[in-house]
VODREN-984282 format. One record per residue (C-alpha): x, y, z; residue in one letter; chain; residue number from 1. Coordinates in steps of 0.05 Angstrom, whole numbers, plus 5000, padded with zeros to 4 digits. Example, Ala and Ser with C-alpha at 12.3 -4.5 7.8 and 13.67 -1.06 7.14 Angstrom:
<atoms>
@u=5246&v=4910&w=5156&rest=A&kette=A&nr=1
@u=5273&v=4979&w=5143&rest=S&kette=A&nr=2
</atoms>
This chain:
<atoms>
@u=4362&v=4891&w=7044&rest=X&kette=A&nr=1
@u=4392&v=4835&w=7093&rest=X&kette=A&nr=2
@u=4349&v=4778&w=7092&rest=X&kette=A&nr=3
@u=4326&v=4763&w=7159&rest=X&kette=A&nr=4
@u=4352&v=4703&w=7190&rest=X&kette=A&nr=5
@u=4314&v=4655&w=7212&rest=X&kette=A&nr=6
@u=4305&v=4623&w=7282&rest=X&kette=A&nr=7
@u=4350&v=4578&w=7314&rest=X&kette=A&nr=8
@u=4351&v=4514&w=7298&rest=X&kette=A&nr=9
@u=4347&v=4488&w=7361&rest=X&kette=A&nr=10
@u=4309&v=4512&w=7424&rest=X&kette=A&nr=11
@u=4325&v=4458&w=7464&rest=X&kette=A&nr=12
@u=4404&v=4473&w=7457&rest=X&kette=A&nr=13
@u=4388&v=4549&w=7474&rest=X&kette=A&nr=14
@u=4345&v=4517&w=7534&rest=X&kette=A&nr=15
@u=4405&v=4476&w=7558&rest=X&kette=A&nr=16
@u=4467&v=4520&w=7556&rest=X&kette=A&nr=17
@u=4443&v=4561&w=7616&rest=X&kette=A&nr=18
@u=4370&v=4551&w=7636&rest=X&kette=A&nr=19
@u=4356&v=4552&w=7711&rest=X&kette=A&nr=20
@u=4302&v=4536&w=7746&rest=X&kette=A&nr=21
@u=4254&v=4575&w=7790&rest=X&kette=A&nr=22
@u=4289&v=4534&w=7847&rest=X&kette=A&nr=23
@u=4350&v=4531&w=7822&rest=X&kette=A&nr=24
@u=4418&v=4573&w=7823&rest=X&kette=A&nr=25
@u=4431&v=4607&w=7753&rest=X&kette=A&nr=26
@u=4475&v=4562&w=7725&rest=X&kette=A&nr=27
@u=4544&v=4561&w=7693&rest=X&kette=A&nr=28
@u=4564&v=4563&w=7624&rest=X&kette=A&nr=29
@u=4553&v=4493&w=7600&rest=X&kette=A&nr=30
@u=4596&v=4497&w=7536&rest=X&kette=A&nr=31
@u=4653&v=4451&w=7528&rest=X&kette=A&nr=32
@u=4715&v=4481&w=7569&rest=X&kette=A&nr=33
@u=4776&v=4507&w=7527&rest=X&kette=A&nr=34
@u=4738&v=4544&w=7484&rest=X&kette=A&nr=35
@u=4792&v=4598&w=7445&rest=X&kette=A&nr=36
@u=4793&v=4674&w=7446&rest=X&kette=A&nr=37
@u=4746&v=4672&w=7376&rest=X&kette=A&nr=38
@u=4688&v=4654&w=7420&rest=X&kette=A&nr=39
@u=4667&v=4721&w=7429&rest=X&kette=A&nr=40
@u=4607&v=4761&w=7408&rest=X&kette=A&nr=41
@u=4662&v=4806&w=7372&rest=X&kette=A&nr=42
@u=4687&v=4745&w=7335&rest=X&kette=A&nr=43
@u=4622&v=4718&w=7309&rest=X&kette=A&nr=44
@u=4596&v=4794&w=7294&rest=X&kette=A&nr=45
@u=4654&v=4798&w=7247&rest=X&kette=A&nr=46
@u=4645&v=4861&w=7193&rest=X&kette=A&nr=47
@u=4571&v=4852&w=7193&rest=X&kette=A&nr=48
@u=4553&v=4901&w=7248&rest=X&kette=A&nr=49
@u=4579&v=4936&w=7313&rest=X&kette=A&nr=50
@u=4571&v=4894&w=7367&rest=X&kette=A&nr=51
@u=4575&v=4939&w=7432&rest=X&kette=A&nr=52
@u=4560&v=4950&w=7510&rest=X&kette=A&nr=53
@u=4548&v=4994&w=7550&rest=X&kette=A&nr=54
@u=4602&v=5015&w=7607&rest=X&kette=A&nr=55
@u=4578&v=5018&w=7677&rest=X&kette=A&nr=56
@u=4585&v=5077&w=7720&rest=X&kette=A&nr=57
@u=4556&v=5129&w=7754&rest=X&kette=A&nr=58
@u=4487&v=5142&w=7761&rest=X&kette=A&nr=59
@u=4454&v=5090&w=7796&rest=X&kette=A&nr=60
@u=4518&v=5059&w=7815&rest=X&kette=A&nr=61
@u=4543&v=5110&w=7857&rest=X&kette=A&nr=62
@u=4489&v=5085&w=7909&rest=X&kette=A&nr=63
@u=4506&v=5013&w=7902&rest=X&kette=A&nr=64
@u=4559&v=4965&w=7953&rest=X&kette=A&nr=65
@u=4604&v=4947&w=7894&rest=X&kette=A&nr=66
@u=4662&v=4995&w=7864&rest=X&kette=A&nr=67
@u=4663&v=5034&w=7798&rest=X&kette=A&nr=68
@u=4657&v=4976&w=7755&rest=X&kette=A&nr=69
@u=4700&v=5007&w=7705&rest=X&kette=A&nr=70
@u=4753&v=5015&w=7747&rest=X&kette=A&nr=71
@u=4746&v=4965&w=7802&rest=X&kette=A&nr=72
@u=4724&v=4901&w=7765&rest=X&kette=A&nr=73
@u=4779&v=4873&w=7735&rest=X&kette=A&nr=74
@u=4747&v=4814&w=7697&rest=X&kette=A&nr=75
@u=4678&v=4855&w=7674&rest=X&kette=A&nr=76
@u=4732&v=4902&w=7633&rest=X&kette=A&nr=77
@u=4766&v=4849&w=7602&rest=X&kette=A&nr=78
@u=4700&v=4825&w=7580&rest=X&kette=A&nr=79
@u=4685&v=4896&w=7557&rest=X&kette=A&nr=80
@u=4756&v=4888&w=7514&rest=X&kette=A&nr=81
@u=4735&v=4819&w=7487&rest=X&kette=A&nr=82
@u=4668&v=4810&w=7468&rest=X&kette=A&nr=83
@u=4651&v=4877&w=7432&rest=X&kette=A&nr=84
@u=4673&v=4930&w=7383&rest=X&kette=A&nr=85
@u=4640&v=4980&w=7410&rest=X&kette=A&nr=86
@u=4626&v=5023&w=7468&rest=X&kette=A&nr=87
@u=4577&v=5067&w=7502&rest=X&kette=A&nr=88
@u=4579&v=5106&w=7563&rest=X&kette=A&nr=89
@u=4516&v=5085&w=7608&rest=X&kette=A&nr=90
@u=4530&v=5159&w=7656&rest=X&kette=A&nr=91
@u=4594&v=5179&w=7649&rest=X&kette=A&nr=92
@u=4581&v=5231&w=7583&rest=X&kette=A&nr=93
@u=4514&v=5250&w=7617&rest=X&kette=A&nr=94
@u=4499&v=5332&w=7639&rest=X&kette=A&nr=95
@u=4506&v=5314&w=7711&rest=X&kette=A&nr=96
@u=4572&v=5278&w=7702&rest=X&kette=A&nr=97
@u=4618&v=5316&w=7652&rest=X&kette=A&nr=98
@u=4577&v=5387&w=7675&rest=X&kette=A&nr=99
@u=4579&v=5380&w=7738&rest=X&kette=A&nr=100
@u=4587&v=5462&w=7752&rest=X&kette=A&nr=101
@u=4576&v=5521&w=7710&rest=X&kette=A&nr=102
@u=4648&v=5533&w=7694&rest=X&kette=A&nr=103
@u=4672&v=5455&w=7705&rest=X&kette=A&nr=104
@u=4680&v=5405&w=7660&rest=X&kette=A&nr=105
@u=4704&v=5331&w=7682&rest=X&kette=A&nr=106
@u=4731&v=5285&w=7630&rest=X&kette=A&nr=107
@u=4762&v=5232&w=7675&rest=X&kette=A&nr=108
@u=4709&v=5176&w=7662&rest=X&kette=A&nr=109
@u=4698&v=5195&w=7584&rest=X&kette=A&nr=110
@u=4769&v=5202&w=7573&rest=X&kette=A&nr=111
@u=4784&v=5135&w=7602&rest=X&kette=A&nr=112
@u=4731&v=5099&w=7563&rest=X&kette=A&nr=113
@u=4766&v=5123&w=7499&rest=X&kette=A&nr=114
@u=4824&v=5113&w=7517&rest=X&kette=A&nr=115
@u=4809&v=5046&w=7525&rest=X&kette=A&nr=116
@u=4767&v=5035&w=7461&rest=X&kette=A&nr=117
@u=4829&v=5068&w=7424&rest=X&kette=A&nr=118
@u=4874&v=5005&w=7468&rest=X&kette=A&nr=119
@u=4825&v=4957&w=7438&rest=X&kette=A&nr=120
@u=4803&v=4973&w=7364&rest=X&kette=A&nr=121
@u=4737&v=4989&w=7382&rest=X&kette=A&nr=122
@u=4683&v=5052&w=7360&rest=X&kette=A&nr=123
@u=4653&v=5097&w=7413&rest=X&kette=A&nr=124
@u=4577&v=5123&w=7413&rest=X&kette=A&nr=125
@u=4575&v=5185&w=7454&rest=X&kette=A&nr=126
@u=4507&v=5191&w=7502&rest=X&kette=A&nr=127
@u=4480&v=5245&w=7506&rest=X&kette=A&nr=128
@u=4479&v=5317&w=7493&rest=X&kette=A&nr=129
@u=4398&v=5345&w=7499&rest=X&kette=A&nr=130
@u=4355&v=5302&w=7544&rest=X&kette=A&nr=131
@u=4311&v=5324&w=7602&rest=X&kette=A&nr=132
@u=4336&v=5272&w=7660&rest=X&kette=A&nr=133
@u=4408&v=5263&w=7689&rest=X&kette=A&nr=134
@u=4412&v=5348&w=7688&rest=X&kette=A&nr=135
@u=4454&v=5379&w=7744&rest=X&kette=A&nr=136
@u=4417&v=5429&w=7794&rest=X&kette=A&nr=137
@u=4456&v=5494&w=7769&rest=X&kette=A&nr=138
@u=4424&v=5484&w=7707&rest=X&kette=A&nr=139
@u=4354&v=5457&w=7721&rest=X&kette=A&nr=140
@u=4347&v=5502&w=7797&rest=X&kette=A&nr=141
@u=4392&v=5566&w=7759&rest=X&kette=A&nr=142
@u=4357&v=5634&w=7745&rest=X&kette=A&nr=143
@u=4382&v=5639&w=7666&rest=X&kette=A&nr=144
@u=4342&v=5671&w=7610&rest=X&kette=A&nr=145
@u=4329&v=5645&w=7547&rest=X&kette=A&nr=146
@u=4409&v=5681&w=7516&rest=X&kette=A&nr=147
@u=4441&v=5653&w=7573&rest=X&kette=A&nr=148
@u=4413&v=5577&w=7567&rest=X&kette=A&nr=149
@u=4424&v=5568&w=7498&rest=X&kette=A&nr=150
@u=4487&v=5591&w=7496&rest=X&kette=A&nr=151
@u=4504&v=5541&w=7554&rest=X&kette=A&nr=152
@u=4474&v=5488&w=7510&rest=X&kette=A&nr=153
@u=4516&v=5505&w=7457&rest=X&kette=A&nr=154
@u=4580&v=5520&w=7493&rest=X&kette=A&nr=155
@u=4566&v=5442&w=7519&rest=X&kette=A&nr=156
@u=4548&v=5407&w=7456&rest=X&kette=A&nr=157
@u=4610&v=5450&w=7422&rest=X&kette=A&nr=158
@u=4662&v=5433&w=7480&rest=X&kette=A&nr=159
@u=4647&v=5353&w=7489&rest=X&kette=A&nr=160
@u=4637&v=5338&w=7416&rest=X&kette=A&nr=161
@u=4690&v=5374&w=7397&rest=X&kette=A&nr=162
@u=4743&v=5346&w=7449&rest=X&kette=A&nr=163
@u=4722&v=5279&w=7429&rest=X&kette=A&nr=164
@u=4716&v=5288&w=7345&rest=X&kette=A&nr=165
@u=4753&v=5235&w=7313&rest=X&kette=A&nr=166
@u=4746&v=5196&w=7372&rest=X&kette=A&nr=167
@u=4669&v=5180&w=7378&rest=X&kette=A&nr=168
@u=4635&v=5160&w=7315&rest=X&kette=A&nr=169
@u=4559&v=5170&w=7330&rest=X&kette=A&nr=170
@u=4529&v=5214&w=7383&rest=X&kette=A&nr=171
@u=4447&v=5215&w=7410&rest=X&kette=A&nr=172
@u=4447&v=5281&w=7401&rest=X&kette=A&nr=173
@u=4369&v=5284&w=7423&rest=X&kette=A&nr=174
@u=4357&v=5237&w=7467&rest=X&kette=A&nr=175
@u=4272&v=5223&w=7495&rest=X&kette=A&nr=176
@u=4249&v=5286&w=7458&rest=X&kette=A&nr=177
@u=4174&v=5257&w=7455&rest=X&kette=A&nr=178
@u=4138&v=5222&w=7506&rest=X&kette=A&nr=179
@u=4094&v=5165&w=7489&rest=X&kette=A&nr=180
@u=4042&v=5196&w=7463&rest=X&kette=A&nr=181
@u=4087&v=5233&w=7411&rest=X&kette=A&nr=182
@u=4077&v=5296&w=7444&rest=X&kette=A&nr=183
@u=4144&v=5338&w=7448&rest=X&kette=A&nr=184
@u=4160&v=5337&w=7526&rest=X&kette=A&nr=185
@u=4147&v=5411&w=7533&rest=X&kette=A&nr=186
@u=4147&v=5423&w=7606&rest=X&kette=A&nr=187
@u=4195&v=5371&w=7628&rest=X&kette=A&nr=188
@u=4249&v=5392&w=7578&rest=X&kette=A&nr=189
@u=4282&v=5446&w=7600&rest=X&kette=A&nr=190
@u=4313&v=5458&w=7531&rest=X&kette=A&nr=191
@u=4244&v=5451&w=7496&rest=X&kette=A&nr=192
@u=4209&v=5493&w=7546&rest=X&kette=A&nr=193
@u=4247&v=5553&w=7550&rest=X&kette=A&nr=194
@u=4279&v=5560&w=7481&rest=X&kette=A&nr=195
@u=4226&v=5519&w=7443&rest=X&kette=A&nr=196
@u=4219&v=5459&w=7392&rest=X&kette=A&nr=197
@u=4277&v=5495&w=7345&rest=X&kette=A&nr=198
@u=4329&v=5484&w=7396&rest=X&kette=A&nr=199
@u=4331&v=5407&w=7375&rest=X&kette=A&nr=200
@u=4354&v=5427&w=7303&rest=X&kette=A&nr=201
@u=4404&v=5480&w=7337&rest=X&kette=A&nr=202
@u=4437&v=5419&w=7378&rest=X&kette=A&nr=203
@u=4442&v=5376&w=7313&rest=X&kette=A&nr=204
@u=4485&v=5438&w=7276&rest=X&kette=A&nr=205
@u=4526&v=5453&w=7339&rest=X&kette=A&nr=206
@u=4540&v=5386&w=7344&rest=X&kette=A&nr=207
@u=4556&v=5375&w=7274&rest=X&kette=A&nr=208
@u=4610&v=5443&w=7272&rest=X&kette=A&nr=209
@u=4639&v=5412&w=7324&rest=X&kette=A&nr=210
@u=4658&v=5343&w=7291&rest=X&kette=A&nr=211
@u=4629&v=5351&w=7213&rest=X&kette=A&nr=212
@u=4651&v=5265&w=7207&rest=X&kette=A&nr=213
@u=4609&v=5237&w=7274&rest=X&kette=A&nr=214
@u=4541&v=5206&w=7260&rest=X&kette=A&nr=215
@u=4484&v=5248&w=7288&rest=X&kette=A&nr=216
@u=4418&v=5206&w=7323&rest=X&kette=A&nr=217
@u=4356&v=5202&w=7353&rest=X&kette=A&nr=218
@u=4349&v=5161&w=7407&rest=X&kette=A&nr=219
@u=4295&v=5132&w=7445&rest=X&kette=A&nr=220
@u=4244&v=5077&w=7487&rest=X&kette=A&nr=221
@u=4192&v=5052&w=7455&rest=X&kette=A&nr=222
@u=4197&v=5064&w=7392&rest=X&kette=A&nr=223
@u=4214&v=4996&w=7381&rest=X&kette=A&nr=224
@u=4157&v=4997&w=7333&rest=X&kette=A&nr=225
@u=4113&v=5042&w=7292&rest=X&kette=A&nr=226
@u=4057&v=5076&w=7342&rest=X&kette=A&nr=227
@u=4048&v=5145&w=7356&rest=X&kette=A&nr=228
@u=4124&v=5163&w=7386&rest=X&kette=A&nr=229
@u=4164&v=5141&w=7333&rest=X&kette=A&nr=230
@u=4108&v=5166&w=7282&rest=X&kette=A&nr=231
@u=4123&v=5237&w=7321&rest=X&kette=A&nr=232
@u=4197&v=5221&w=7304&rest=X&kette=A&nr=233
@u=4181&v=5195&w=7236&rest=X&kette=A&nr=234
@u=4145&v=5263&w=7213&rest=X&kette=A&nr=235
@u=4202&v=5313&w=7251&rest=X&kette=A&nr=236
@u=4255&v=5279&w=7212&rest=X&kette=A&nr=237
@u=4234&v=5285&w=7149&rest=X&kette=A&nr=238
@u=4216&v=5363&w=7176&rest=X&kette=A&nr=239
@u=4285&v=5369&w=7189&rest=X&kette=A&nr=240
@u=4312&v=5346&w=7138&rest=X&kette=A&nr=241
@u=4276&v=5381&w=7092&rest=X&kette=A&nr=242
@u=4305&v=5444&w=7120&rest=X&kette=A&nr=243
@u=4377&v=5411&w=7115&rest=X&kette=A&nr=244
@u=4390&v=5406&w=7193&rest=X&kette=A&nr=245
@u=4444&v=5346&w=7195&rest=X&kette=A&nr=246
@u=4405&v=5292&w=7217&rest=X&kette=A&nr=247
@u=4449&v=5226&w=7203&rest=X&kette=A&nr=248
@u=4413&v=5166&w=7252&rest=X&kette=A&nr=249
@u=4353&v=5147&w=7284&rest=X&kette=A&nr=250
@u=4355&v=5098&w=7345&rest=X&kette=A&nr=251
@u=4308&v=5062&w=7385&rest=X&kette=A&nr=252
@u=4333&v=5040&w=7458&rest=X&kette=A&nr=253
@u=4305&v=4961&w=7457&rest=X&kette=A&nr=254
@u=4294&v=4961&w=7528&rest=X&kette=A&nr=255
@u=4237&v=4905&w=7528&rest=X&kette=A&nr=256
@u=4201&v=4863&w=7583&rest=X&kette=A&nr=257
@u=4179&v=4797&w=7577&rest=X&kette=A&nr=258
@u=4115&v=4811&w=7602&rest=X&kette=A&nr=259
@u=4099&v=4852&w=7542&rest=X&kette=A&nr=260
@u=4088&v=4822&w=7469&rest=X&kette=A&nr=261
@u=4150&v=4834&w=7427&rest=X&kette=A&nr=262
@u=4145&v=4887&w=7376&rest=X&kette=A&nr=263
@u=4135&v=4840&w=7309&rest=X&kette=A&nr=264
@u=4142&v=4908&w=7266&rest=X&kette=A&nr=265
@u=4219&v=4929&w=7291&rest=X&kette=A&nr=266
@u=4256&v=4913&w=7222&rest=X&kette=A&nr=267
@u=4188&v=4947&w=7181&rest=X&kette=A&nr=268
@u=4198&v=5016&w=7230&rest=X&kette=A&nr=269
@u=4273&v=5015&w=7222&rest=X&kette=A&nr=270
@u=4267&v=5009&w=7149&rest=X&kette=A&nr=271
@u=4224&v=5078&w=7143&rest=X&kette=A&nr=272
@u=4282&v=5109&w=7166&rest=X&kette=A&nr=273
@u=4327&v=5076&w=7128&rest=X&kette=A&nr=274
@u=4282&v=5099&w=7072&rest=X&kette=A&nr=275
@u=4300&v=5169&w=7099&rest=X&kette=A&nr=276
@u=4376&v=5160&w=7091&rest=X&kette=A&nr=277
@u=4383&v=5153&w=7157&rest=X&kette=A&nr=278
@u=4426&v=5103&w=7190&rest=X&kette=A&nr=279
@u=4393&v=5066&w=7253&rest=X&kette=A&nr=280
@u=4416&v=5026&w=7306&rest=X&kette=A&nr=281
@u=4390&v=4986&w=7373&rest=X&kette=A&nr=282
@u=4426&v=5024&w=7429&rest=X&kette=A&nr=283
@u=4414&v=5000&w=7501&rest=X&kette=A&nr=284
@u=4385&v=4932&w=7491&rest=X&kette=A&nr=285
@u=4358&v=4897&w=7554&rest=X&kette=A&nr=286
@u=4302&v=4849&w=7567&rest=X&kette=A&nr=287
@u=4275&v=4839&w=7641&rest=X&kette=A&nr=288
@u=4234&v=4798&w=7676&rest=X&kette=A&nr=289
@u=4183&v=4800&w=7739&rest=X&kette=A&nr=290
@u=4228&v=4766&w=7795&rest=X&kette=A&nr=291
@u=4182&v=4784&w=7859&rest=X&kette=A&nr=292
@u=4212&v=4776&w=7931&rest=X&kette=A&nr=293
@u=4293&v=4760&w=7888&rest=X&kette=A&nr=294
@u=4262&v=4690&w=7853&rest=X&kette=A&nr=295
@u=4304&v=4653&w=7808&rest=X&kette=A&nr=296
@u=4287&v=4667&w=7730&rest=X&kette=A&nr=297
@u=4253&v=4599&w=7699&rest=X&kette=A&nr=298
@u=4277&v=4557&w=7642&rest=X&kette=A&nr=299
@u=4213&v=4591&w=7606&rest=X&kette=A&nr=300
@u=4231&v=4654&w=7629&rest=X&kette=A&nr=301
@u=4303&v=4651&w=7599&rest=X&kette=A&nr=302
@u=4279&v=4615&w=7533&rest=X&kette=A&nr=303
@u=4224&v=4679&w=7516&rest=X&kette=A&nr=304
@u=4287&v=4726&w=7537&rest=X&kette=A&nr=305
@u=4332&v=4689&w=7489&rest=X&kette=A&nr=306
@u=4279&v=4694&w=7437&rest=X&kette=A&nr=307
@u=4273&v=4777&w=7451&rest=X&kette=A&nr=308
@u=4343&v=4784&w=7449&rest=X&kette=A&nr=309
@u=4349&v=4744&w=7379&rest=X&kette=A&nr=310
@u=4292&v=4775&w=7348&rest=X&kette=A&nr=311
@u=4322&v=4848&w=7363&rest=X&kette=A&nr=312
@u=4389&v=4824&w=7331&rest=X&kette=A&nr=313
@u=4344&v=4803&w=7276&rest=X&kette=A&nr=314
@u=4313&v=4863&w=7259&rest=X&kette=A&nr=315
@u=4365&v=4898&w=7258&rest=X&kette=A&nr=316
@u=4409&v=4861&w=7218&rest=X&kette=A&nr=317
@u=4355&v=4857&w=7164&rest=X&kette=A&nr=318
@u=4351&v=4927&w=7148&rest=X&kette=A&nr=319
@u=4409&v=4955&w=7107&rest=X&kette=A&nr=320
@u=4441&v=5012&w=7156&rest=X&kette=A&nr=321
@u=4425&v=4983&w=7215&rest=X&kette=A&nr=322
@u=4505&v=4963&w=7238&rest=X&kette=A&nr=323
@u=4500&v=4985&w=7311&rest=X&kette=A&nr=324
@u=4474&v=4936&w=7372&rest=X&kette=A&nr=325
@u=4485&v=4950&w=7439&rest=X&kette=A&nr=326
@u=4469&v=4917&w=7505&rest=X&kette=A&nr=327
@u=4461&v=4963&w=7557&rest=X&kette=A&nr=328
@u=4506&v=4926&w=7601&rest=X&kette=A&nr=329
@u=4529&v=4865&w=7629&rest=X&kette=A&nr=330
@u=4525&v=4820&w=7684&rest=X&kette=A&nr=331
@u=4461&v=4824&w=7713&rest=X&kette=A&nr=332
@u=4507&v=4856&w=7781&rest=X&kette=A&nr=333
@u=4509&v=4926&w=7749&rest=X&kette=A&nr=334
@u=4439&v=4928&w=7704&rest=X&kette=A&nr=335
@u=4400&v=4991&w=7722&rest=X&kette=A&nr=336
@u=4337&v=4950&w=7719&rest=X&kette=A&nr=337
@u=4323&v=4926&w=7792&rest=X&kette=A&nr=338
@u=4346&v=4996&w=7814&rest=X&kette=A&nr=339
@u=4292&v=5026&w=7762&rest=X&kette=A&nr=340
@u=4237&v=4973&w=7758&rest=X&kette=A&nr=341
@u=4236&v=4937&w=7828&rest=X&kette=A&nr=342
@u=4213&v=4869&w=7826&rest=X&kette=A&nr=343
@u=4235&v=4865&w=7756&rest=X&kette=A&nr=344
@u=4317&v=4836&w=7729&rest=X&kette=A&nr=345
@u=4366&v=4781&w=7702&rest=X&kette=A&nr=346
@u=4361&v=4832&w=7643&rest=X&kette=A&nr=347
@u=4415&v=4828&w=7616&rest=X&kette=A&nr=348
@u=4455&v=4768&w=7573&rest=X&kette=A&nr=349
@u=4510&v=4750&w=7634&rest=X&kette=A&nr=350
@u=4499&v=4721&w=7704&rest=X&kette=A&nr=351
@u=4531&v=4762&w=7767&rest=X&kette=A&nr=352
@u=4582&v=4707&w=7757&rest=X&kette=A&nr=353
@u=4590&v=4728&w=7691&rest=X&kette=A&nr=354
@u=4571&v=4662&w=7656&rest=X&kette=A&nr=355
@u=4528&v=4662&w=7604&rest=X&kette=A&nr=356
@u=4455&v=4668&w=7586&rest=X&kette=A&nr=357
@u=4414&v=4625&w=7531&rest=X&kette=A&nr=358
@u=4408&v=4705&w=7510&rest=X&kette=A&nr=359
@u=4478&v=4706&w=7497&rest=X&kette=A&nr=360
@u=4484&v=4637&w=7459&rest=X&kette=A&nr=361
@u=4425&v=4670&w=7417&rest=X&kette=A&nr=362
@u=4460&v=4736&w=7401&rest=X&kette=A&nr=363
@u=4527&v=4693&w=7379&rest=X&kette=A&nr=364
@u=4495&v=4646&w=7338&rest=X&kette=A&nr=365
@u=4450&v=4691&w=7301&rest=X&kette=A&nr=366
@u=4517&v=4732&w=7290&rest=X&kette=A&nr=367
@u=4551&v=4676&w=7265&rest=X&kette=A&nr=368
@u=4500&v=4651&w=7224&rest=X&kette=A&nr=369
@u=4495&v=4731&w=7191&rest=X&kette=A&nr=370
@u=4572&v=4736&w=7181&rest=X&kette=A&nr=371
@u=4579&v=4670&w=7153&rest=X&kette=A&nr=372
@u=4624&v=4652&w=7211&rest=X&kette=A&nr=373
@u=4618&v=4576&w=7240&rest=X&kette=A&nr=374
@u=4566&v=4565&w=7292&rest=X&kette=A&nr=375
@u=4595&v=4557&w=7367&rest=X&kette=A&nr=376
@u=4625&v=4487&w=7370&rest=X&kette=A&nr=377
@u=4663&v=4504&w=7314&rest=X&kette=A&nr=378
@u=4686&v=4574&w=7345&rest=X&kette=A&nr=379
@u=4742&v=4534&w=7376&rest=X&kette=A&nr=380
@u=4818&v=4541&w=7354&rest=X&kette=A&nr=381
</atoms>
């Protein structure tokens, strides 16, 4: 096991290089200017993990007074090209996106995110393949019987696993199964509703026929820590692997509030599943804040986010396996958070200006310190 690293040195410089006040404009980056290409969360990550972000689009986007990002924001893709090694789709692999009609498929988006990943050296995580949101109305509002729906699951899975094997290297196959109680979401699932709790095993073989070498997860909220969801997922994966379903990963989301007490038992929950054989990973890391009527985030606020942020990293990196962590998007302009939780933001590690957070000093120097890799005033040259 990776030891787990401990906490940065110094608070105060965390505090410093970016702290605003609850008066205050967020601020700009207040490293030293001329810093080189190597100062990148890539760069500091090294070969010890995948360092990766979500890509912005669709979904909540489509409703928002800005272009694609993807397409249309020149300077957030070249961040997307330079600070990470890996990337996720935030909508553009969803049901409602590549499904969009019975008979239609639409690759445009997904295609151009791997296309781009393939330009820039980096792994893709494909997202996702069974869930219960993000459906399109033919398929939720159609009149199909039980034949008909799972072989539309299975045409799915089959088609957009297999025009992407070789290309993506882990997929969340299930994605939310449980709810928070660990119950299996029965009647909100249309998968799990009409064709029962076996259809999750079915999606795991389709998916791996389709591409035998991609890396097969779980993936979910809170289950950050052990309680009764990732119990639920705890006992189910040891069901199904018992009756030799290809069950490669389990990942929890990270997407954590302030407001809430951070889950101290991350690296010992990860580890059960590592104790499994299963791989695991931090997929869609975010950490928000309560910002009522638009206020500025405080220098406390942005130290306890730094800390989240750095703690997450930390568990991870200190269970063997775990080599996958993944904001779920940056600047704070395109985070699905406000949208989602109003009154609630600045979750993620970049300001709209795309400067930087202490979060993001926090992620890079806990990197640095875990690769061996010279802390940032030495990432110059």
């Amino acid at each position: 096991m990776r030891r787990a690293l401990a906490v940065l040195a110094s608070a105060a410089l965390i505090a410093t290089a970016g702290a605003a006040s609850a008066a205050a404009a967020p601020p700009s980056d207040h490293r030293p200017p001329g810093l080189a290409k190597k100062d990148t969360l890539a760069w500091a990550a090294g070969d010890v993990l995948k360092i990766g972000s979500a890509v912005a689009g669709g979904g909540h986007h489509l409703s928002q007074d800005y272009p694609d990002p993807f397409t249309g924001d020149a300077a957030y893709r070249d961040l997307l090209g330079r600070e990470f090694t890996s990337l996720s789709a935030e909508n553009q692999m969803k049901w409602d996106a590549i499904h969009p009609a019975p008979d239609t498929y639409d690759f445009a988006a997904p295609d151009a995110i791997a296309a781009f990943a393939r330009a820039n050296g980096q792994d893709v995580r494909g997202h996702t393949l069974l869930w219960h949101n993000q459906n399109p109305s033919w398929l939720t509002e159609g009149d199909h019987t039980p034949d008909e729906l799972r072989a539309i699951l299975r045409d799915h899975i089959q088609t957009v696993v297999g025009r992407y094997a070789g290309t993506i290297q882990q997929w969340d196959v299930a994605n939310e199964v449980f709810d928070d109680s660990g119950n299996l979401r029965t009647q909100d699932n249309i998968w799990i509703r009409e064709l029962g709790p076996g259809i999750i095993a079915d999606a795991f073989r389709w998916a791996h026929e389709a591409d035998p070498d991609a890396l097969l997860f779980f993936n979910d909220y809170n289950v950050e820590g052990v309680n009764a969801k990732s119990d639920a997922y705890y006992a189910l994966v040891q069901d199904l692997l018992a009756d030799g379903v290809p069950v490669h990963g389990f990942a929890a989301q990270g997407h954590l509030s302030i407001r809430y007490g951070f889950p101290g038992d991350l690296a010992q929950n990860l580890q059960r599943f590592a104790d499994l054989g299963l791989a695991t990973a931090l997929t869609e890391v975010d950490v928000r804040m309560d910002l009522p009527d638009g206020a500025t985030p405080t220098e406390a606020q942005l130290t306890q986010q730094a800390d989240y942020y750095q703690r997450m990293l930390e568990g991870c990196l200190a269970v063997d396996g775990c080599d996958s962590f993944t904001v779920w998007g940056l600047p704070d302009t395109y985070s699905w958070v406000p949208h989602t939780f109003p009154g609630e933001g600045a979750a993620t590690v970049l300001w709209e200006d795309l400067t930087r957070k202490p979060a993001y000093l926090a992620l890079q120097d806990t990197l640095a310190e875990a690769s061996g890799r010279a802390g940032h005033p030495a990432l110059r040259g």
